[in-house]
VOSE-386774 format. One record per residue (C-alpha): residue number from 0; chain; x, y, z negated. Coordinates in Angstrom, 1 decimal. Layout:
N
ATOM|k|c|u|v|w
ATOM|NUM|A|X|Y|Z
...
***
This chain:
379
ATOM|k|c|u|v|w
ATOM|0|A|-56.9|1.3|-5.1
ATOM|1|A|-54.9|-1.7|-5.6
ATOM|2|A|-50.9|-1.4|-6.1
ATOM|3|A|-48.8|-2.4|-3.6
ATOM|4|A|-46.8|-5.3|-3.7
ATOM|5|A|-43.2|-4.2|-5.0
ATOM|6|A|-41.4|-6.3|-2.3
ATOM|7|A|-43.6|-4.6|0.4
ATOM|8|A|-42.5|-1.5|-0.6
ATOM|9|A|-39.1|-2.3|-0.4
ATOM|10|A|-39.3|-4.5|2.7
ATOM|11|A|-37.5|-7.6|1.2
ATOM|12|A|-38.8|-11.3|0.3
ATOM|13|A|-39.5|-12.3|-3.0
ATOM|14|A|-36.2|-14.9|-3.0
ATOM|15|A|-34.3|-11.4|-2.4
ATOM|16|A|-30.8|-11.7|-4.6
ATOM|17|A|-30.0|-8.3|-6.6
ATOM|18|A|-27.4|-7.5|-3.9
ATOM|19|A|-30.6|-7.7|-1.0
ATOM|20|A|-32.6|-5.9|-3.6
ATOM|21|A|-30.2|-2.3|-4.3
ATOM|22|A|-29.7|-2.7|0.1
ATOM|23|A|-32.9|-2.0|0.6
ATOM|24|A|-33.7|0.3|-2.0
ATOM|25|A|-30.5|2.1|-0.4
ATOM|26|A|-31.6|2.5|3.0
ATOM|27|A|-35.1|3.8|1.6
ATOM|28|A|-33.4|6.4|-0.5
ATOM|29|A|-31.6|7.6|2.9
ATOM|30|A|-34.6|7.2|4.6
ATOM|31|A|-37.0|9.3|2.1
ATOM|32|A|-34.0|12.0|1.3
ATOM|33|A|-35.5|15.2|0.8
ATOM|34|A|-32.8|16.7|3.4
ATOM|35|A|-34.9|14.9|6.2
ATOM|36|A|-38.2|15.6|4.8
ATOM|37|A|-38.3|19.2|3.4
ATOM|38|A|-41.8|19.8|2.0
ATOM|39|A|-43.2|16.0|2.6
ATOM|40|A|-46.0|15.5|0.4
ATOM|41|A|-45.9|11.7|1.5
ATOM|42|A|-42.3|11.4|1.2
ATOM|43|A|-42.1|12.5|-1.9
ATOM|44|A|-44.9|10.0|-2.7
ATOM|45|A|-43.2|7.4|-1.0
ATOM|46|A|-40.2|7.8|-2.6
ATOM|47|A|-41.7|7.4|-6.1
ATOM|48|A|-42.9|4.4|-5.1
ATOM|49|A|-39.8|2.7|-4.0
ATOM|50|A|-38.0|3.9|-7.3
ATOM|51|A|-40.9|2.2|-9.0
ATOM|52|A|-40.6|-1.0|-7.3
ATOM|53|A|-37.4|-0.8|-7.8
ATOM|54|A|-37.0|-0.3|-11.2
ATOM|55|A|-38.6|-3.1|-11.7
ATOM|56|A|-37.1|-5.3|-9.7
ATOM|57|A|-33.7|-4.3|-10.5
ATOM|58|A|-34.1|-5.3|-14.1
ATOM|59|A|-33.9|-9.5|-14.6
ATOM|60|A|-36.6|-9.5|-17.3
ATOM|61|A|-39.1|-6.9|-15.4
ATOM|62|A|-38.6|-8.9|-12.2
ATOM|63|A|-39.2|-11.9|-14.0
ATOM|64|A|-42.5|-10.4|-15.5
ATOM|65|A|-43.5|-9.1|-12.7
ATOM|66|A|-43.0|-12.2|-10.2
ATOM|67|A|-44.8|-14.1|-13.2
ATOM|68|A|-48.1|-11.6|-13.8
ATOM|69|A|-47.5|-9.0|-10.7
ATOM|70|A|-48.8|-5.6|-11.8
ATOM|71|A|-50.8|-6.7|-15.1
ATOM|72|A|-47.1|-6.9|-16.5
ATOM|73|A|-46.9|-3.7|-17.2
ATOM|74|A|-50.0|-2.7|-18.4
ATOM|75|A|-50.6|-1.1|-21.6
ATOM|76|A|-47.5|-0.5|-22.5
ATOM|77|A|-45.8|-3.7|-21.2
ATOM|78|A|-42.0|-3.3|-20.7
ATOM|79|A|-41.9|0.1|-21.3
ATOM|80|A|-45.4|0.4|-19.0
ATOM|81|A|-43.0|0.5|-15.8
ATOM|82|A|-45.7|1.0|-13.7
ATOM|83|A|-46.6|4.2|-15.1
ATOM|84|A|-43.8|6.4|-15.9
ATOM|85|A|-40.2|4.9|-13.9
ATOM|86|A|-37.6|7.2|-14.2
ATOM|87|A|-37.1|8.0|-10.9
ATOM|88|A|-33.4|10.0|-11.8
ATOM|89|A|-32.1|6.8|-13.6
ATOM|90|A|-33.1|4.7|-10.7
ATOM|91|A|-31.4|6.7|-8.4
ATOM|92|A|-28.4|7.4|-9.8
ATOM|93|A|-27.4|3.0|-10.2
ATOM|94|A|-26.8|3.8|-6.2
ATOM|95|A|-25.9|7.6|-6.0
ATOM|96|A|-22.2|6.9|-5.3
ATOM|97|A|-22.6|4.8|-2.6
ATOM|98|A|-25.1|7.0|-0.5
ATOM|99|A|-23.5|10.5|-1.3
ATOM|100|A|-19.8|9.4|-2.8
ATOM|101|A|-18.1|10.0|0.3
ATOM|102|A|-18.8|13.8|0.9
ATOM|103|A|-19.7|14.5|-2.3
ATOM|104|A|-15.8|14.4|-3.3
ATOM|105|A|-15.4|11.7|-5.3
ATOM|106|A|-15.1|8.3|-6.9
ATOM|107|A|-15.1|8.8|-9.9
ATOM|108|A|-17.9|6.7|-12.9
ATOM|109|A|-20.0|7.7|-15.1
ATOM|110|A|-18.7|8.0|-18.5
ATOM|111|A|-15.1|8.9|-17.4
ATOM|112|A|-14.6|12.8|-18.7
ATOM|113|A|-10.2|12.3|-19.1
ATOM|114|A|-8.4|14.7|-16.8
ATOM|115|A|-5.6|12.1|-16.7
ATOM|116|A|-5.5|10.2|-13.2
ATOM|117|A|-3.2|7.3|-12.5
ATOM|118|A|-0.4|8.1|-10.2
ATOM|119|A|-0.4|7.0|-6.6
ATOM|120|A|1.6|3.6|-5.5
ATOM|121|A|4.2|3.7|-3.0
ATOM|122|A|5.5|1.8|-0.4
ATOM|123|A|9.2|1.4|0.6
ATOM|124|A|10.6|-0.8|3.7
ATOM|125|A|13.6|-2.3|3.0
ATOM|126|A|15.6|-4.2|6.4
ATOM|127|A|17.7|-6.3|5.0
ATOM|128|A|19.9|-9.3|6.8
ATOM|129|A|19.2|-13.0|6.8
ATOM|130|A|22.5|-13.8|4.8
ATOM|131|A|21.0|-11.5|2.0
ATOM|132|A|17.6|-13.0|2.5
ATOM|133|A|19.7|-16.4|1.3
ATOM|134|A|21.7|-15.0|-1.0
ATOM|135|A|19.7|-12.6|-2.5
ATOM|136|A|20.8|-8.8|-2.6
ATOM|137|A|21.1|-5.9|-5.2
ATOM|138|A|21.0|-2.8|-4.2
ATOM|139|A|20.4|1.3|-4.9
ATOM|140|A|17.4|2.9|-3.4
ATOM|141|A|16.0|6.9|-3.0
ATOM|142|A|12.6|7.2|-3.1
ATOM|143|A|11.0|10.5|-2.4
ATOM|144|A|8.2|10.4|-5.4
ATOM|145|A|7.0|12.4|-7.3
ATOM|146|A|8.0|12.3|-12.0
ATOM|147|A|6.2|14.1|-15.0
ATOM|148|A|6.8|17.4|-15.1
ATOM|149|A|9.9|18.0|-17.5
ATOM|150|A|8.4|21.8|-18.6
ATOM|151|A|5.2|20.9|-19.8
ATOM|152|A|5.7|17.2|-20.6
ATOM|153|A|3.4|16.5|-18.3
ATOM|154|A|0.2|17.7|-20.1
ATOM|155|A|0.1|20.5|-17.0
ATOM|156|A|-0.1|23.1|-20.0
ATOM|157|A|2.2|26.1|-20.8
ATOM|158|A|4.7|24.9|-23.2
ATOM|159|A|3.1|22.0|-23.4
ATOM|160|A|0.1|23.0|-24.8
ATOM|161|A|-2.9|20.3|-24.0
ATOM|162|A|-6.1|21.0|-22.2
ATOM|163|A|-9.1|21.9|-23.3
ATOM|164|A|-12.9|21.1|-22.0
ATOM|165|A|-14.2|22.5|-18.8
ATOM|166|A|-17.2|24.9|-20.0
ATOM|167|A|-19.1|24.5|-16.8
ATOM|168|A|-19.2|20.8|-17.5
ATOM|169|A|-18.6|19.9|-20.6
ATOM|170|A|-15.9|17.7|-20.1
ATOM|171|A|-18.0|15.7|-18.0
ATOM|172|A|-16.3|16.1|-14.9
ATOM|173|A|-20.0|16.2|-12.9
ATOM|174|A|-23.0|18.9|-12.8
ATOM|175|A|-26.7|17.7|-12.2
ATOM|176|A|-28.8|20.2|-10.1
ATOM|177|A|-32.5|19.6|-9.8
ATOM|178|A|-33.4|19.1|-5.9
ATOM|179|A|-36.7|18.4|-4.6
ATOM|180|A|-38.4|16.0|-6.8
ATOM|181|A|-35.1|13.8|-8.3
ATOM|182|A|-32.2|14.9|-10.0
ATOM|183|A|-28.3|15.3|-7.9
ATOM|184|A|-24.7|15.2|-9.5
ATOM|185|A|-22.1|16.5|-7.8
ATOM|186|A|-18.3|17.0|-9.2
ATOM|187|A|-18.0|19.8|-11.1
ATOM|188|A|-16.9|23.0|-8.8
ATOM|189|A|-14.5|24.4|-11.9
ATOM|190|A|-12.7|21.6|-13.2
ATOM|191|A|-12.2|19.7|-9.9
ATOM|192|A|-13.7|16.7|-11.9
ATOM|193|A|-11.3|16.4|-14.0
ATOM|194|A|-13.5|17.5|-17.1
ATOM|195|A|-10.5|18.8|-18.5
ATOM|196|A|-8.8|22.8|-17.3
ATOM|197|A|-5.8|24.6|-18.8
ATOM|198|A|-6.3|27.7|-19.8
ATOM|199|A|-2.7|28.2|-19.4
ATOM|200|A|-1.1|26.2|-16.4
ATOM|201|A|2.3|25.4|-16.4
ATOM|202|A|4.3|27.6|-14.0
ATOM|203|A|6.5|24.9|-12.7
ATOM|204|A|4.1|22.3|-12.2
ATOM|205|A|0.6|24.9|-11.4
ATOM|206|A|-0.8|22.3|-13.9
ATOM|207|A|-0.7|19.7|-12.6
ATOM|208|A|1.9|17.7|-14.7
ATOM|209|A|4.4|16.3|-12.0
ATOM|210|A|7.0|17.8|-9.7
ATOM|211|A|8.4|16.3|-6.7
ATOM|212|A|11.9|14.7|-7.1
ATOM|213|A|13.6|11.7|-5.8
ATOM|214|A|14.1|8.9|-7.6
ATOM|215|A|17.1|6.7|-7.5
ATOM|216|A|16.5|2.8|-8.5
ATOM|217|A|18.2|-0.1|-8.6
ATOM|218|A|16.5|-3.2|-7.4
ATOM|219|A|16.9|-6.8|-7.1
ATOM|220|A|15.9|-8.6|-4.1
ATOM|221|A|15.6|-12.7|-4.7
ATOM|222|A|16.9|-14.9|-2.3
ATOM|223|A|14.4|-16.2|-0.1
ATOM|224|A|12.4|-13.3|0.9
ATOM|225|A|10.8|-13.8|4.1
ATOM|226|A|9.6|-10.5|6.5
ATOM|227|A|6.5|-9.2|4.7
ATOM|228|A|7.4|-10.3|1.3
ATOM|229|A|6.1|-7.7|-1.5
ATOM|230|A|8.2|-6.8|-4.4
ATOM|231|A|6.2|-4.6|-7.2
ATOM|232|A|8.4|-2.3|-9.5
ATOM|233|A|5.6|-1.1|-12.2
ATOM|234|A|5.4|2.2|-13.2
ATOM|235|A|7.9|3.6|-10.0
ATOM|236|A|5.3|4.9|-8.0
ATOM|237|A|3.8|8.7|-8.3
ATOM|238|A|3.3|9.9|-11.8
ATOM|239|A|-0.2|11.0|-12.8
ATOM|240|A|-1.8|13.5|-13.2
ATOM|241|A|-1.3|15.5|-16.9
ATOM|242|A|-0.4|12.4|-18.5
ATOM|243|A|-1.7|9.7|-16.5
ATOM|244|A|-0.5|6.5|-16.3
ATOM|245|A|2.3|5.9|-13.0
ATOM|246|A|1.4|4.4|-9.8
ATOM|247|A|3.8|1.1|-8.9
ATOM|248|A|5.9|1.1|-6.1
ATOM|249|A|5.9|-1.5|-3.5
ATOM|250|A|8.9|-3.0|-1.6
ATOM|251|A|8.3|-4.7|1.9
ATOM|252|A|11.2|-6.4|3.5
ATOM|253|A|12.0|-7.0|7.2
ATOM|254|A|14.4|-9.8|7.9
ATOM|255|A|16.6|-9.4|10.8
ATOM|256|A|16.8|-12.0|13.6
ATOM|257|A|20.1|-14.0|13.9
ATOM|258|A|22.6|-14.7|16.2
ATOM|259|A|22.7|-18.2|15.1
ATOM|260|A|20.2|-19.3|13.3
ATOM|261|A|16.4|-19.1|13.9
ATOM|262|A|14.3|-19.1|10.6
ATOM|263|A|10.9|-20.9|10.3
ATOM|264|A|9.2|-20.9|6.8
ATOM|265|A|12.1|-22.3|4.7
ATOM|266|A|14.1|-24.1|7.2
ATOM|267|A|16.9|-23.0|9.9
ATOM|268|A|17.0|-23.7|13.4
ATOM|269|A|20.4|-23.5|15.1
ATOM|270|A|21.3|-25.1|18.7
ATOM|271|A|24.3|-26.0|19.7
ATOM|272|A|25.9|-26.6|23.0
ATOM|273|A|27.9|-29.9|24.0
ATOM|274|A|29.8|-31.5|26.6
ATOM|275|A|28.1|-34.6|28.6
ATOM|276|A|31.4|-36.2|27.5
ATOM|277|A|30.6|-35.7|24.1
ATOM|278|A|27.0|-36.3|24.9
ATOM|279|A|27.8|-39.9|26.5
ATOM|280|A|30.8|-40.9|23.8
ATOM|281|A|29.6|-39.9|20.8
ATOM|282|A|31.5|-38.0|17.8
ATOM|283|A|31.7|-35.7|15.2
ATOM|284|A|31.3|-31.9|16.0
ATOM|285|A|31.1|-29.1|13.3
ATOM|286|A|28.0|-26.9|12.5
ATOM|287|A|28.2|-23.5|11.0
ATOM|288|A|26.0|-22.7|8.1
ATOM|289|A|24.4|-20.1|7.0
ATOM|290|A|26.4|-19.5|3.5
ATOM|291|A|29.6|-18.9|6.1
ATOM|292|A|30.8|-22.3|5.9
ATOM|293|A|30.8|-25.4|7.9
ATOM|294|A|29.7|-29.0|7.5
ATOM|295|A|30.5|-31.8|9.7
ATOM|296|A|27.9|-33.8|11.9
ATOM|297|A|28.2|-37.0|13.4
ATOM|298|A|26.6|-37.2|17.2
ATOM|299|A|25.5|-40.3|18.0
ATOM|300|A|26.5|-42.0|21.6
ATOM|301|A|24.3|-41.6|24.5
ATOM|302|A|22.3|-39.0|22.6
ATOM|303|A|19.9|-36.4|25.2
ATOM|304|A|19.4|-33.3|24.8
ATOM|305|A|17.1|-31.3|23.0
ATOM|306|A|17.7|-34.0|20.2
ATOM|307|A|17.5|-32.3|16.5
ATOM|308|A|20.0|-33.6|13.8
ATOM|309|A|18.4|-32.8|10.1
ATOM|310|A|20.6|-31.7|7.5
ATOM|311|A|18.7|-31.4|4.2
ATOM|312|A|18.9|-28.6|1.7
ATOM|313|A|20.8|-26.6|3.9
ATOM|314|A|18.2|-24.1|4.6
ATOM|315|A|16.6|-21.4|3.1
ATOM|316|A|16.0|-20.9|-0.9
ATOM|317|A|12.7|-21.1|-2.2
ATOM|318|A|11.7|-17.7|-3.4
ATOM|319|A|10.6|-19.2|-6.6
ATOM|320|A|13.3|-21.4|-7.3
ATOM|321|A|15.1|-24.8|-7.5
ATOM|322|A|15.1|-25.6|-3.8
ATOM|323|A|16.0|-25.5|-0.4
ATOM|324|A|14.5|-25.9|2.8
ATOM|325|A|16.5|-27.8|6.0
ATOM|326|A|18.8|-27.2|8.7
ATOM|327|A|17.8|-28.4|12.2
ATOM|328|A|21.0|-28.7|14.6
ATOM|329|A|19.2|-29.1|18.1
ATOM|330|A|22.1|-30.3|20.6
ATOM|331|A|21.7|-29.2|23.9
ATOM|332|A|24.1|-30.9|26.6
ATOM|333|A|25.5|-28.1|28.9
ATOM|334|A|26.4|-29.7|32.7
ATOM|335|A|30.1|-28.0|33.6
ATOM|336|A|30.0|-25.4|36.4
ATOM|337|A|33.0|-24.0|38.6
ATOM|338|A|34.9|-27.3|38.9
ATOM|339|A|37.5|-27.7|41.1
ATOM|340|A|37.4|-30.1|44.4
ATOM|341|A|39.7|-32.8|42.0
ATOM|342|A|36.8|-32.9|39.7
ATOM|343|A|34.0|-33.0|42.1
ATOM|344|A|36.2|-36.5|43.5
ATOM|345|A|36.5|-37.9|40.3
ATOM|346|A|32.6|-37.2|39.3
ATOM|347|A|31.6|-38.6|42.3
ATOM|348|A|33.3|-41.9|41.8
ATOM|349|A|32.1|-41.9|38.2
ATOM|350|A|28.5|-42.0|39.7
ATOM|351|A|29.2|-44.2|42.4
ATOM|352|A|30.1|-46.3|39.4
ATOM|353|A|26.8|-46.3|37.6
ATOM|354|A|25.0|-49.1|39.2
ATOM|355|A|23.2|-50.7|36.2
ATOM|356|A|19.5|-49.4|35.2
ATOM|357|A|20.9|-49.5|32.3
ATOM|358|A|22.8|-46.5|32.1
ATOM|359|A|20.3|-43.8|33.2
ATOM|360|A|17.2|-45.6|31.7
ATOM|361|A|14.9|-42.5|31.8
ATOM|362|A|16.1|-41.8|35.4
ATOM|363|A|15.3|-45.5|37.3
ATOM|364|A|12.0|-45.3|35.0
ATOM|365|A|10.8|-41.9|36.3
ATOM|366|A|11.5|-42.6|40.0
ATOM|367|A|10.4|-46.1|40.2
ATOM|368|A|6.6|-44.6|39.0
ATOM|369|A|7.6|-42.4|41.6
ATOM|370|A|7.9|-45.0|44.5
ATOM|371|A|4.8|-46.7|43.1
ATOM|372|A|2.8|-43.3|43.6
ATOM|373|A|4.1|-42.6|47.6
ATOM|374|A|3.2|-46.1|48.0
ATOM|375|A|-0.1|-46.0|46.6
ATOM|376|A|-0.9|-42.6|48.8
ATOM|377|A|1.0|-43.4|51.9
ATOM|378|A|-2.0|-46.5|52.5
***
């Protein structure tokens, strides 16, 4: 009986990338588990054949072979006659993780027997102001973390003595059980994984190598930091596990909004009432900013509002240094409430006064489009 075609059995295209390739042969392996198909003659026959074809077609130089010469590749020895003799266990075990990592307990690769483990990173929210997101702050925080265990010197031993191989595993930190008709490794029941035990834990630490302590730390926070900015202290976070190297710890900053100034990127946003006087005349005014001090800012006669002044460089630092963003003022023209009848009189003549287009241009614009529209609808 002729073979079947490799990409057949696997239910891909013969342009299939390796990625499409270990997919397929993933789903199969769920597919043909033995869990689902306890005593399956043609499971487990199935199954052989997708490891084949995919021992081939995992390999560059077998694929290429076999997409070259199909079948007649691997005859008589070719490429380790593939065909004949794939070890289905190898196969298996290049996607093992990723079907069973998840309940099996662990992450952790092949080759790796150390019972050291890298500490765990922290995070830490620091609210700070927006004056000491320009400036730049230094400050003492407590971080509840967790430090190498001062006892054992974090080997997790008594009196610091080291550990020694697991016996179950030899070190290995996995155990292979024959199931079915392939072979499964699962994290070694004794040692945790860690392919390492003490014989004698430490009694302050129940060998682990760390106790929980806070830590106090000084840190620097650059001016310019924006909400969400991340700032990594290496080697703060958790400390690992008998010996392992520390985790980092993470600093995420919340700026608080003003009562001044809005904040867009690197530039400021202030507003700023003034009186249609002032408006109408023109003048200087003074605008705060945000170092605490004041600059001076020349308004323009007959300016509207809404109008934005730009002062450059007076807004916030760049993060990375050597420069600044702007400062918008936007003026915004207040009208004056509770007047008194003396002042209604004298406004009153003051309009009465305005008889020239000229003087509320945007006003004899808008209502003489106006007149034209009533006209244009009243025929």
């Amino acid at each position: 009986m002729a073979k079947r075609d490799y990409y057949d059995t696997l239910g891909i295209s013969k342009g299939a990338s390796e990625a499409d390739i270990k997919k397929a042969f993933r789903s199969k392996a769920k597919e043909l588990h033995p869990d689902k198909n306890s005593g399956s003659a043609k499971a487990e026959e199935e199954f052989k054949a997708v490891n084949e074809a995919y021992d081939v077609l995992k390999d560059p130089n077998k694929k290429a072979a076999y997409d070259q010469y199909g079948h007649s590749a691997f005859e008589n020895g070719g490429f380790g006659n593939a065909g004949g003799g794939a070890d289905f266990s190898s196969a298996f075990s290049d996607v093992f993780e990723d079907l069973f990592g998840d309940f099996m307990g662990g992450s952790s690769r092949r080759g790796s027997n150390s019972s050291s483990k890298r500490g765990s990173d922290l995070r830490y929210n620091m609210t700070i102001s927006l004056e000491e997101a320009y400036k730049g702050k230094s400050t003492n925080i407590t971080v509840p973390s967790s430090i190498k265990c001062e006892q054992c010197s974090g080997t997790g031993g008594k009196d610091g003595t080291q550990p020694s191989s697991c016996p179950t595993c030899s070190g290995m930190g996995k155990v292979r059980a024959q199931q079915g008709f392939f072979t499964v490794e699962r994290t070694c029941p004794t040692c945790s994984g860690k392919g390492q035990m003490n014989k004698n834990p430490c009694r302050f630490c129940s060998g682990s190598g760390i106790t929980q302590k806070n830590k106090n730390l000084s840190v620097n926070i650059p001016a310019g930091v924006e909400t969400g900015t991340r700032i990594r202290l290496t080697g703060e976070g958790e400390a690992g596990l008998q010996n392992g190297p520390a985790g980092d710890l993470y600093i995420f900053t919340e700026v608080l909004n003003h009562s001044i100034f809005q904040r867009e990127g690197a530039n400021l946003f202030c507003q700023i009432p003034i009186s249609m006087v002032s408006a109408t005349l023109g003048g200087d005014i003074e605008a705060p900013t945000l170092d605490g001090g004041k600059t001076r800012v020349k308004v323009p006669a007959g300016i509207q509002s809404g109008k934005q002044l730009r002062l450059r460089g007076k807004g916030m630092p760049n993060i990375r240094g050597g420069s600044y963003g702007d400062l918008y003022i936007e003026l915004n023209i207040e009208t004056p409430v509770n007047l008194n009848e003396n002042q209604k009189d004298l406004l009153k003549e003051f309009e009465k006064s305005l008889q020239e287009t000229s003087n509320n241009p945007k006003y004899s614009n808008f209502f003489s489009k106006v007149k034209s529209f009533w006209e244009k609808n009243s025929n």
